[in-house]
Z-matrix of the N, CA and C atoms (Angstrom, degrees):
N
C 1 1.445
C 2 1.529 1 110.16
N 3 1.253 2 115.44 1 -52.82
C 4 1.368 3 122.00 2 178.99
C 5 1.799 4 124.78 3 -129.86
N 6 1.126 5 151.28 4 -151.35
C 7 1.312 6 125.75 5 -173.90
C 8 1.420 7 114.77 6 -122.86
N 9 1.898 8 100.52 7 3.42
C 10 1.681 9 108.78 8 177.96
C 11 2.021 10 76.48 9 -138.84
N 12 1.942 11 80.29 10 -179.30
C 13 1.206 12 110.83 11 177.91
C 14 1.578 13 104.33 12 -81.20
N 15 1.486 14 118.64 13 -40.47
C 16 1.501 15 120.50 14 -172.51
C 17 1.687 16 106.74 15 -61.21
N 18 2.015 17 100.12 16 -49.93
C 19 1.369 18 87.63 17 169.34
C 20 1.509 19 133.00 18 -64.46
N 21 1.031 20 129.59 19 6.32
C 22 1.374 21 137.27 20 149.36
C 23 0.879 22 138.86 21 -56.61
N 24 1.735 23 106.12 22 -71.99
C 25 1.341 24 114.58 23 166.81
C 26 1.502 25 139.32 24 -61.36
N 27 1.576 26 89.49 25 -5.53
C 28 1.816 27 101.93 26 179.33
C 29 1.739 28 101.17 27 -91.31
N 30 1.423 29 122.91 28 -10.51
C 31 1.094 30 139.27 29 165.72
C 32 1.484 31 117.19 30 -55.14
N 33 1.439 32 100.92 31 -54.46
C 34 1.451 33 102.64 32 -167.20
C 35 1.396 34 100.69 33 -118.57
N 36 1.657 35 93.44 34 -171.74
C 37 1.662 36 102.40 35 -158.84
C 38 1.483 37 114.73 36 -90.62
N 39 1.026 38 127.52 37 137.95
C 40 1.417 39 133.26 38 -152.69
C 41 1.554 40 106.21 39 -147.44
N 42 1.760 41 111.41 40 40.56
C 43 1.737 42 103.74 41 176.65
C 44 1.614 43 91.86 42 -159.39
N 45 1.010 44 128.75 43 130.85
C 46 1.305 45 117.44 44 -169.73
C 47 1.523 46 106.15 45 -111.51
N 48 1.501 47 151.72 46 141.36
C 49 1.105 48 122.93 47 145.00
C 50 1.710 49 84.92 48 146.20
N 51 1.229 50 125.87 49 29.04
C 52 1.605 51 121.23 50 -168.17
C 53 1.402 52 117.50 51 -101.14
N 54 1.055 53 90.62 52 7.03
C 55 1.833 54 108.82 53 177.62
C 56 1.935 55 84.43 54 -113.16
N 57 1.744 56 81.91 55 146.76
C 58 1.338 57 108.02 56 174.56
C 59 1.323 58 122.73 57 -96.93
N 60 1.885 59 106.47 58 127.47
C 61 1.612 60 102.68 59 -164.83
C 62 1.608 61 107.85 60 116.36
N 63 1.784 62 102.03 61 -44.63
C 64 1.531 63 112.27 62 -164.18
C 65 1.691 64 100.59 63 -104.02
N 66 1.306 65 114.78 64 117.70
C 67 1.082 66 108.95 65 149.21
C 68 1.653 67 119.58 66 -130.74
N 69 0.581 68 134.90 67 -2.67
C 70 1.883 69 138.62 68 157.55
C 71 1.320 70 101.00 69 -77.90
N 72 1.139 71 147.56 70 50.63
C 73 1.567 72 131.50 71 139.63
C 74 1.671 73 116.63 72 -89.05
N 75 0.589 74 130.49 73 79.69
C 76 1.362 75 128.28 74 -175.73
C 77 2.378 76 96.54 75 -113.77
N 78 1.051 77 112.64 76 -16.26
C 79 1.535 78 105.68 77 177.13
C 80 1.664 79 102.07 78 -83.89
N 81 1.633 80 95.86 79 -26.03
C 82 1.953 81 100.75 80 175.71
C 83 1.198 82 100.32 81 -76.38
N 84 1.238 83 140.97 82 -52.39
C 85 1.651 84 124.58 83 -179.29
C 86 1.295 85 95.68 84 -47.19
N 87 1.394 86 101.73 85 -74.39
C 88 2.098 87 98.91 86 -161.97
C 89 1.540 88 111.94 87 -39.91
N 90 1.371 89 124.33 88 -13.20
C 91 1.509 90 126.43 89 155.47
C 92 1.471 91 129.60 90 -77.71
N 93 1.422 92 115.19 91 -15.14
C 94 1.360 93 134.79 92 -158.59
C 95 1.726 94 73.23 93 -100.80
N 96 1.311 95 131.17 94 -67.77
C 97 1.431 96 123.16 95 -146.46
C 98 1.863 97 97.88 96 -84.71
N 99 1.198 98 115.00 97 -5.23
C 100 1.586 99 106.03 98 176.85
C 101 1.601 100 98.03 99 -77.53
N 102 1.582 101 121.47 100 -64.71
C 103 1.369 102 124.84 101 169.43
C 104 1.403 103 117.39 102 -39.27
N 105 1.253 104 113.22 103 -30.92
C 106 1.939 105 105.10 104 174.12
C 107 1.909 106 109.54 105 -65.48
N 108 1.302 107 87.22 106 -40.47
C 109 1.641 108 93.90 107 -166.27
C 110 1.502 109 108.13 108 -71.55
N 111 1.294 110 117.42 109 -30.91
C 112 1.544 111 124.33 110 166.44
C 113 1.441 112 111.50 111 -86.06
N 114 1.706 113 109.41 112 21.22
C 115 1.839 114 99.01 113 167.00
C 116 1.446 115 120.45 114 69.84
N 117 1.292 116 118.33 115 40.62
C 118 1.204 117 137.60 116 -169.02
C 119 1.713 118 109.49 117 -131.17
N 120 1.157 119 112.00 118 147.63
C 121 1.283 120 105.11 119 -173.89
C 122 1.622 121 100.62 120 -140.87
N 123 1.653 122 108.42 121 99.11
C 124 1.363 123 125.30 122 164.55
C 125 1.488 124 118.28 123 -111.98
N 126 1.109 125 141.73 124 157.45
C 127 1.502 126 147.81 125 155.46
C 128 1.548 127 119.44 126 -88.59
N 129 0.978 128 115.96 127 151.01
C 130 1.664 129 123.63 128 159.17
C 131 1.222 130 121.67 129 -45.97
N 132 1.488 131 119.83 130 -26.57
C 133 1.236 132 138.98 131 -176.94
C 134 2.024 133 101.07 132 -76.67
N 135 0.712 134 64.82 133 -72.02
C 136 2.194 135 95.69 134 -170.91
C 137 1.738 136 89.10 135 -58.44
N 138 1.244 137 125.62 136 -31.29
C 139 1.580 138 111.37 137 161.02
C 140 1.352 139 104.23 138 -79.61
N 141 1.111 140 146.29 139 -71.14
C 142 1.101 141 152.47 140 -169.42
C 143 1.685 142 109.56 141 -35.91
N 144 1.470 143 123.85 142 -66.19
C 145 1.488 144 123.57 143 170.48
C 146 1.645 145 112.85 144 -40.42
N 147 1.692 146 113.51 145 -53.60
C 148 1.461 147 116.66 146 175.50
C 149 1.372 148 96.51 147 -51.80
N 150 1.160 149 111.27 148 -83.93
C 151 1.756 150 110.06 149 -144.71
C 152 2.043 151 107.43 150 -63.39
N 153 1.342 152 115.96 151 8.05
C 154 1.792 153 110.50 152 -170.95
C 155 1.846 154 73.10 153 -89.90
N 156 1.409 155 107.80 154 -32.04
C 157 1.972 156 97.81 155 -148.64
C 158 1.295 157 110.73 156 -88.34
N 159 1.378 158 116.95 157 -7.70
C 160 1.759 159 125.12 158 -173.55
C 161 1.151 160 117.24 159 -128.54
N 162 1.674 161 96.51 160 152.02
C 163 1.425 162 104.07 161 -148.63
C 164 1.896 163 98.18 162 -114.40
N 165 1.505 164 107.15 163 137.69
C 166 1.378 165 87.77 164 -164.96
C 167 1.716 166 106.78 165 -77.76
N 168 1.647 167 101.91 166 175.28
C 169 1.705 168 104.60 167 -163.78
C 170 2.100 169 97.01 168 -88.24
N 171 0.969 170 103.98 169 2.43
C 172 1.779 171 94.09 170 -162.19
C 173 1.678 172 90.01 171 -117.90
N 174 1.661 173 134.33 172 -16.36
C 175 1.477 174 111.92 173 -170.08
C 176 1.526 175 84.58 174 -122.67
N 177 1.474 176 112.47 175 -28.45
C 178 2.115 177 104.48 176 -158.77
C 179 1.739 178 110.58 177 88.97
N 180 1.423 179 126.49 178 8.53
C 181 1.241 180 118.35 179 170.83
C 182 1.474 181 118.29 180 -109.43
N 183 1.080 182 129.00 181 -167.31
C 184 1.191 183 121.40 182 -157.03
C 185 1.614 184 93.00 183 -105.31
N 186 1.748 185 113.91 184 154.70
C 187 1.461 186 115.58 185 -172.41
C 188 1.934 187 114.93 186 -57.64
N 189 1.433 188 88.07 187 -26.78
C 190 1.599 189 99.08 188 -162.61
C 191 1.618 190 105.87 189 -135.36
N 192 1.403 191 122.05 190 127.45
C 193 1.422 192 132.79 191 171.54
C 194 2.058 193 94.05 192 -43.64
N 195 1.741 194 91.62 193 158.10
C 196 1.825 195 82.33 194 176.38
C 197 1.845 196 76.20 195 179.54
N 198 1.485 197 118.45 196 161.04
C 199 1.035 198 110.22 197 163.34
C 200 1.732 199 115.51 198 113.71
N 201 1.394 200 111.50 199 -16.65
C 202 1.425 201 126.00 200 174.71
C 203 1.178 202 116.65 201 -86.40
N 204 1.557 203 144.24 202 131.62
C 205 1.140 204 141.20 203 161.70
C 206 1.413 205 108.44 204 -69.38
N 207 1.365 206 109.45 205 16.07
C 208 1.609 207 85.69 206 153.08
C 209 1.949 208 105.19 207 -136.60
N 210 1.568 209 102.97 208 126.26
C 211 1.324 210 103.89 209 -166.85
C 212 1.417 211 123.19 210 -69.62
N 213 1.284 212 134.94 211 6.09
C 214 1.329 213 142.38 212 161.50
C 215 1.892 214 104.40 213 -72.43
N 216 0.977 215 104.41 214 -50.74
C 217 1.926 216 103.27 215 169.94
C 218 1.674 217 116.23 216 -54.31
N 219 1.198 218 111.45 217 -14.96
C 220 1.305 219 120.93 218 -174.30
C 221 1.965 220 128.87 219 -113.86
N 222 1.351 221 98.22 220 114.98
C 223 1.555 222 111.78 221 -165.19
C 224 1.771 223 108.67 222 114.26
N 225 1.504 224 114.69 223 6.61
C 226 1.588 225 100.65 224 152.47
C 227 1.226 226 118.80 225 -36.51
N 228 1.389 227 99.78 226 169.73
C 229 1.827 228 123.08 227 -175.91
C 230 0.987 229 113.34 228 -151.59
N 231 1.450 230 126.22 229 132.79
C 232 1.878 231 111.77 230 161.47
C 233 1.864 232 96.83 231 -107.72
N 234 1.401 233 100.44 232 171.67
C 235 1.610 234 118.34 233 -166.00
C 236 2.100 235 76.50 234 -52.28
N 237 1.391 236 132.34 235 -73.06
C 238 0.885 237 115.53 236 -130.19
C 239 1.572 238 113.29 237 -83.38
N 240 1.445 239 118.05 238 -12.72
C 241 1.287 240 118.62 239 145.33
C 242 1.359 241 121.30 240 -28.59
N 243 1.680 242 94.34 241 -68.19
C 244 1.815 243 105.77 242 -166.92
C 245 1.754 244 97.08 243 -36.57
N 246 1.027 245 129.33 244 -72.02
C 247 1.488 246 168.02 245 -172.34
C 248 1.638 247 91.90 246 -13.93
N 249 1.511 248 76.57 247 -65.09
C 250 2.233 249 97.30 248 -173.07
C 251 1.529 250 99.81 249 -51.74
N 252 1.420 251 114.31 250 -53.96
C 253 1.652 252 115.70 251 -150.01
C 254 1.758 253 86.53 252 -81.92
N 255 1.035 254 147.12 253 -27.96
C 256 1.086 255 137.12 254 164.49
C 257 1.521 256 128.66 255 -73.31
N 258 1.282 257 109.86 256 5.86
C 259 1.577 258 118.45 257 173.94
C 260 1.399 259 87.31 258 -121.53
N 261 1.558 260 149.25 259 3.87
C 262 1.313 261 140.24 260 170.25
C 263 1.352 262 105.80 261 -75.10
N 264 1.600 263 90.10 262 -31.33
C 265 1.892 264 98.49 263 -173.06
C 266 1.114 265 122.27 264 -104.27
N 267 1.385 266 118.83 265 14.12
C 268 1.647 267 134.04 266 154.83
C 269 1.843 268 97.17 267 99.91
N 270 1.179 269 115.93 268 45.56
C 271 1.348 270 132.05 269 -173.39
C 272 1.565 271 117.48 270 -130.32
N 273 1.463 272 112.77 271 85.23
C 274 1.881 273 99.82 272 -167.56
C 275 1.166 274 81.92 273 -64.73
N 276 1.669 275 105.48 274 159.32
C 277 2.050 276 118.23 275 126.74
C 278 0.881 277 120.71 276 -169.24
N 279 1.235 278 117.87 277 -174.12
C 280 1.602 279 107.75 278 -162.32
C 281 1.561 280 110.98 279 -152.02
N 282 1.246 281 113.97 280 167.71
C 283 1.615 282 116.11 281 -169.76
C 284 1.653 283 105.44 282 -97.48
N 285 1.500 284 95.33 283 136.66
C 286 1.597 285 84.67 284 -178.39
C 287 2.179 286 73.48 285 -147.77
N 288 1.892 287 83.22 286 171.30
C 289 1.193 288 98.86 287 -171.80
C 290 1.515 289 109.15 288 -65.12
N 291 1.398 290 119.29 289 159.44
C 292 1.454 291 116.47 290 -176.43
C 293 1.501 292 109.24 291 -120.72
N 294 1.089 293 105.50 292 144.44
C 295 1.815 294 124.51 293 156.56
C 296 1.318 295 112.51 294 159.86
N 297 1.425 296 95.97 295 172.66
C 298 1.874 297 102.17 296 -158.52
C 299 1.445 298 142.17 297 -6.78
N 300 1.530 299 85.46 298 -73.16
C 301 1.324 300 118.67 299 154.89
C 302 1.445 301 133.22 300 -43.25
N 303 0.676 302 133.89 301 -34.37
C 304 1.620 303 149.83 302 -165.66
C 305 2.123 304 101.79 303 -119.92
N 306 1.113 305 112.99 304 -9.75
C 307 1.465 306 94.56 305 175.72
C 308 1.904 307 81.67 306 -106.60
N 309 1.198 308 119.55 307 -35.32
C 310 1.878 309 107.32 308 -173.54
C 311 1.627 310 94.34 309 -49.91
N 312 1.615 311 113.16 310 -57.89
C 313 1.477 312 93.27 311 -172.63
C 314 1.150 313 120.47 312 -52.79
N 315 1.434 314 147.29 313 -70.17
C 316 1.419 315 150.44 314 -179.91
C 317 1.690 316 116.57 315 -20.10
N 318 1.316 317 85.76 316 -55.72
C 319 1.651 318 89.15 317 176.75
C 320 1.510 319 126.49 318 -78.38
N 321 1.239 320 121.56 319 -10.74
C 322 1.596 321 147.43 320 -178.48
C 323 2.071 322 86.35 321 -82.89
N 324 1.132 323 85.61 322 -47.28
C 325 1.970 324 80.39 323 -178.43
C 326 1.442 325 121.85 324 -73.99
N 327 1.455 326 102.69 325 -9.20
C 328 1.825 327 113.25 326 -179.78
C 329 1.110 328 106.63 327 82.19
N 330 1.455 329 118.12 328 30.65
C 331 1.652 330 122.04 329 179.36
C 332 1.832 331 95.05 330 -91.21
N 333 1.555 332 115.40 331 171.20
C 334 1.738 333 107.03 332 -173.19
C 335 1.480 334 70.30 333 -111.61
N 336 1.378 335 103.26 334 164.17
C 337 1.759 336 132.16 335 -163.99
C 338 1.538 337 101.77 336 -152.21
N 339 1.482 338 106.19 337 115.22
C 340 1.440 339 112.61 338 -177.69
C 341 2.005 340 91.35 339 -126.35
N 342 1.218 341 102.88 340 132.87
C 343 1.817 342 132.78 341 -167.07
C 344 1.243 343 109.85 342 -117.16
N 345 1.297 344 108.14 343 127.33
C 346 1.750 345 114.30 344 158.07
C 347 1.568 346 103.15 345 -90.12
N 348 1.032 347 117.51 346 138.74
C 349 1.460 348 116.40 347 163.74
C 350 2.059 349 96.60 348 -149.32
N 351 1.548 350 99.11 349 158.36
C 352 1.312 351 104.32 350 169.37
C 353 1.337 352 123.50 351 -74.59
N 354 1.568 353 149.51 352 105.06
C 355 1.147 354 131.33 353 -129.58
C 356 1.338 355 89.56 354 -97.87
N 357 1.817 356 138.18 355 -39.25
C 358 1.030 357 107.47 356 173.33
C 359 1.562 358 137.87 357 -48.50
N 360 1.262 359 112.42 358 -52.23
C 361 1.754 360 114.45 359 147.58
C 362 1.406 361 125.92 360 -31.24
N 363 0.958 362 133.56 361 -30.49
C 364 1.307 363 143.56 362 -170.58
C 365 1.818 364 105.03 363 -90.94
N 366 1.479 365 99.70 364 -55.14
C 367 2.163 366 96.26 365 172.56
C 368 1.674 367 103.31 366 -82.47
N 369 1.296 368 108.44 367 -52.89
C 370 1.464 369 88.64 368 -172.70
C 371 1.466 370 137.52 369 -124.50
N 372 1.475 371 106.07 370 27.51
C 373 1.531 372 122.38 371 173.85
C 374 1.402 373 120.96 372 94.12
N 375 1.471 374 117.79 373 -5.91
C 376 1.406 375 117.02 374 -178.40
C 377 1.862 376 97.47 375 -142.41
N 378 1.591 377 111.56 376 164.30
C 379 1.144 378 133.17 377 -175.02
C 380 1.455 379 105.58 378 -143.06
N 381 1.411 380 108.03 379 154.04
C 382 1.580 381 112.09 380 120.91
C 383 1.285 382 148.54 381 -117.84
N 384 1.216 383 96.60 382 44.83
C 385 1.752 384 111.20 383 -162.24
C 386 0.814 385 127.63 384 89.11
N 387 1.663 386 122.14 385 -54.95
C 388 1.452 387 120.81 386 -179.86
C 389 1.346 388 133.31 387 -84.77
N 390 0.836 389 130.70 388 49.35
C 391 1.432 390 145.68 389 -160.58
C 392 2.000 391 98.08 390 -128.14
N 393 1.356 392 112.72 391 35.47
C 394 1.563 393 96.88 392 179.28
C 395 1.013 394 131.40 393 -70.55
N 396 1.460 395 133.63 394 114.06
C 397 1.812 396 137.67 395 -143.74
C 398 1.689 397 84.01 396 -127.09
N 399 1.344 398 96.98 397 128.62
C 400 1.506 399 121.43 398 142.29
C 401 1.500 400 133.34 399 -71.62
N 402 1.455 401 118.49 400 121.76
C 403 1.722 402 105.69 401 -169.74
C 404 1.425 403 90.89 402 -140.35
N 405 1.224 404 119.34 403 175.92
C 406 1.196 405 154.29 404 -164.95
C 407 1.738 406 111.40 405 -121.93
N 408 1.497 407 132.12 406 101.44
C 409 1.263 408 119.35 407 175.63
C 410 1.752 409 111.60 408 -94.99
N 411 1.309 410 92.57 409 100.07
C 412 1.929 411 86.61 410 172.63
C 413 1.451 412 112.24 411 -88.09
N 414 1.165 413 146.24 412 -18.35
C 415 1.893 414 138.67 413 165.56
C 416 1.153 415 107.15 414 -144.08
N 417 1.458 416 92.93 415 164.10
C 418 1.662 417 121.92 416 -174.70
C 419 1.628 418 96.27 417 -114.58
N 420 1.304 419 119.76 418 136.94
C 421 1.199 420 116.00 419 171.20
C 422 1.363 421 111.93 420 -116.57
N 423 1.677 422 146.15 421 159.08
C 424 1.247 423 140.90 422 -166.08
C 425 1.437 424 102.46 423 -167.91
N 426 1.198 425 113.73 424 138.49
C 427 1.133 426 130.61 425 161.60
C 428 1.498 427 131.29 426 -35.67
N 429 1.432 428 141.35 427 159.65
C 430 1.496 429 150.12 428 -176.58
C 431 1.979 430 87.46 429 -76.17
N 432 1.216 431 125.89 430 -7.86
C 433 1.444 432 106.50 431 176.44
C 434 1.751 433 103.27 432 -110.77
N 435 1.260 434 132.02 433 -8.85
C 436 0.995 435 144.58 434 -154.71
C 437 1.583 436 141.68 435 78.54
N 438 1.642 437 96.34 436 22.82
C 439 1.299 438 111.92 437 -167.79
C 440 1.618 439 104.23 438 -84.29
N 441 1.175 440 130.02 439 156.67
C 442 1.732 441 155.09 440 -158.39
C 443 2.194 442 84.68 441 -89.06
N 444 1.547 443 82.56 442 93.39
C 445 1.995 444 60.32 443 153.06
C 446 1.619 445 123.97 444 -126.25
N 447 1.347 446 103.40 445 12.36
C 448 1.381 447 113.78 446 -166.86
C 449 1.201 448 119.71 447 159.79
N 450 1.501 449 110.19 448 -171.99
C 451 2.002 450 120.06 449 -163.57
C 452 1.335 451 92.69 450 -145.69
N 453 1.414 452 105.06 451 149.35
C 454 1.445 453 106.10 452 142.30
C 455 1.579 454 108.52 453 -102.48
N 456 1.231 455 107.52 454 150.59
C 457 1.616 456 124.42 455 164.85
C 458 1.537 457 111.93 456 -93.95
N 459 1.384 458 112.71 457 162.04
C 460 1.825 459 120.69 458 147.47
C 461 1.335 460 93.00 459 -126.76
N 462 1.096 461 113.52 460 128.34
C 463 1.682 462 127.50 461 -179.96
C 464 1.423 463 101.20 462 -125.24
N 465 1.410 464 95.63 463 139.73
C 466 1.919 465 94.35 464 173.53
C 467 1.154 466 95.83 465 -104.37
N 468 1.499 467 131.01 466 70.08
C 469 1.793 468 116.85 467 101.99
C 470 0.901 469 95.50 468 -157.73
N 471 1.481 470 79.86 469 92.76
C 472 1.766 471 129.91 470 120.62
C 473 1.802 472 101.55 471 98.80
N 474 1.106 473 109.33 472 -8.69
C 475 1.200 474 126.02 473 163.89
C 476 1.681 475 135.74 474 -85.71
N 477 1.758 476 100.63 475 84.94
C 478 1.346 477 121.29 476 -163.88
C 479 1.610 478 115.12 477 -75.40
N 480 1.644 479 118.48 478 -41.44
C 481 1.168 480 112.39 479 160.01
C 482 1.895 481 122.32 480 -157.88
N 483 1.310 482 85.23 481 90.44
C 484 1.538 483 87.48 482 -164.67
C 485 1.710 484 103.67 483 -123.74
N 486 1.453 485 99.25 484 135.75
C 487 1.302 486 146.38 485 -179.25
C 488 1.340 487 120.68 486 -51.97
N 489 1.452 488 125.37 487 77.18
C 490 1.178 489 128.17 488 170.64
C 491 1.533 490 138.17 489 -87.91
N 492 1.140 491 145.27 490 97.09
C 493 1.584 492 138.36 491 -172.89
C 494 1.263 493 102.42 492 -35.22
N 495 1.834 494 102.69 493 149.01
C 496 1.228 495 105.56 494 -168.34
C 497 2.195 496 105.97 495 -66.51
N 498 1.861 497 109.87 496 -32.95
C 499 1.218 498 111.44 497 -179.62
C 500 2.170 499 117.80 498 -40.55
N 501 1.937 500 88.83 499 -44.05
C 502 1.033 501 100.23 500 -163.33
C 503 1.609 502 113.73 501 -71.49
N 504 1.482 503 106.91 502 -7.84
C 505 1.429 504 109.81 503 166.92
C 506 1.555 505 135.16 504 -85.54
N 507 1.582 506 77.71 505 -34.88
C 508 1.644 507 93.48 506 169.36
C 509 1.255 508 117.81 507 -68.96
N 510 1.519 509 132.39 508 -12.71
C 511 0.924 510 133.94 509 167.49
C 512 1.238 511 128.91 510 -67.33
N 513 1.417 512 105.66 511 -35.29
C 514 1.484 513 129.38 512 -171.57
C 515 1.368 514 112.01 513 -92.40
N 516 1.257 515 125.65 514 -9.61
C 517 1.536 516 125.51 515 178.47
C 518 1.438 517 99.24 516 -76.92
N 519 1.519 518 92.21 517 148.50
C 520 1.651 519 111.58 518 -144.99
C 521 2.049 520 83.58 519 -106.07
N 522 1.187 521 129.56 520 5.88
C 523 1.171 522 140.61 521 -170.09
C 524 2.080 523 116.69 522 68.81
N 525 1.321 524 101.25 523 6.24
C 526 1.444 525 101.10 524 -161.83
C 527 1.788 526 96.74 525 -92.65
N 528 1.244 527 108.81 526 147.29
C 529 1.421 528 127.23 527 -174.89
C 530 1.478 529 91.29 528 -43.26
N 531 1.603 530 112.03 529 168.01
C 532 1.635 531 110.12 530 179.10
C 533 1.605 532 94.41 531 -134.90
N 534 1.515 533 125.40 532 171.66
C 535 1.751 534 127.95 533 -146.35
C 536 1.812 535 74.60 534 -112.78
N 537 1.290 536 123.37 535 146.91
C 538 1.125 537 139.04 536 -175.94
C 539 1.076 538 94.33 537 -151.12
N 540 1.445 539 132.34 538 125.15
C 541 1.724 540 136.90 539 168.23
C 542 1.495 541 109.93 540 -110.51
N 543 1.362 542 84.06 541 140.36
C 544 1.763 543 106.44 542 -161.12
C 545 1.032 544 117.69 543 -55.46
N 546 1.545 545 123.01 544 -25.48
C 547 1.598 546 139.77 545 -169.04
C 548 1.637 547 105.13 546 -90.06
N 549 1.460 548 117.57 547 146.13
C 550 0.948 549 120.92 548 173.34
C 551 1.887 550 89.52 549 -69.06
N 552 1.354 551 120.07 550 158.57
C 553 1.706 552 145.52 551 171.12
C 554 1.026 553 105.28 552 -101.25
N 555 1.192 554 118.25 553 -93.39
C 556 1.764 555 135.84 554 168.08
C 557 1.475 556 134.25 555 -95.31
């Protein structure tokens, strides 16, 4: 998309929660910023209305949690939602198993790569599981020998393009398949 990771992430959206009611969408951004990068122009909003009103074709529930008086419960995602609302918007992809290895390739191919990871694990070294964060992987970074040393993310909160070791990711993967779209992006 652009010729760094920063210029990327200053590209796309990196704050989740701008719809009222919704604050857990963060798998709808990471859908909002896959469609940006494939030249598409959706909002947080315009995901958010789709995915509260449709019901996916493989479980019968709706793309996105909605319905809690408290707006952090509201705008979940599972991988195969993401999947749906990104083929609503003319975006195949599909779930494949995740870790290190296998998201550097995808994204090395210019495929978009959407990640569960535990976000407390991910900022500050510890979890308790429940913390499941949706992110966005825009680069792979590697060494002068070609060794894996890391990613950048765009995370919506507030984190547009920041630099994680590849250990510190692997740590943080929540074990759940990750959204890989079929089309080359960039």
């Amino acid at each position: 998309m652009f010729d760094s990771p920063v210029e990327t992430g200053a590209k796309l959206d990196s704050r989740q929660g701008k719809v009222e009611g919704f604050r857990g969408t963060c798998g709808l951004v990471s859908c909002e910023n896959i469609l940006r990068m494939a030249g598409l122009q959706a909002t947080e909003a315009d995901i958010v209305s789709y995915a509260k009103g449709a019901k996916s074709e493989e479980s019968g529930k709706y793309l996105c949690s909605s319905g809690s008086p408290f707006a952090a419960d509201n705008g979940s995602t599972s991988v195969e939602a993401r999947n749906e609302i990104l083929k609503h918007y003319g975006v195949e992809a599909v779930a494949l198993p995740c870790d290190v290895d296998s998201i550097a390739k995808n994204v090395e191919e210019g495929r978009g790569v959407i990640i569960s990871v535990h976000a407390h694990q991910l900022y500050y070294g510890y979890s308790d599981g429940g913390d499941n964060h949706a992110v966005c992987v825009t680069s792979v970074k590697r060494d002068a020998n070609g060794q894996l040393l890391g990613f950048y993310l765009c995370d919506s909160n507030d984190r547009p393009a920041e630099f994680y070791y590849s250990s510190e990711l692997e740590r943080a993967l929540t074990g759940r398949d990750m959204n890989v779209t079929t089309s080359i992006l960039r």
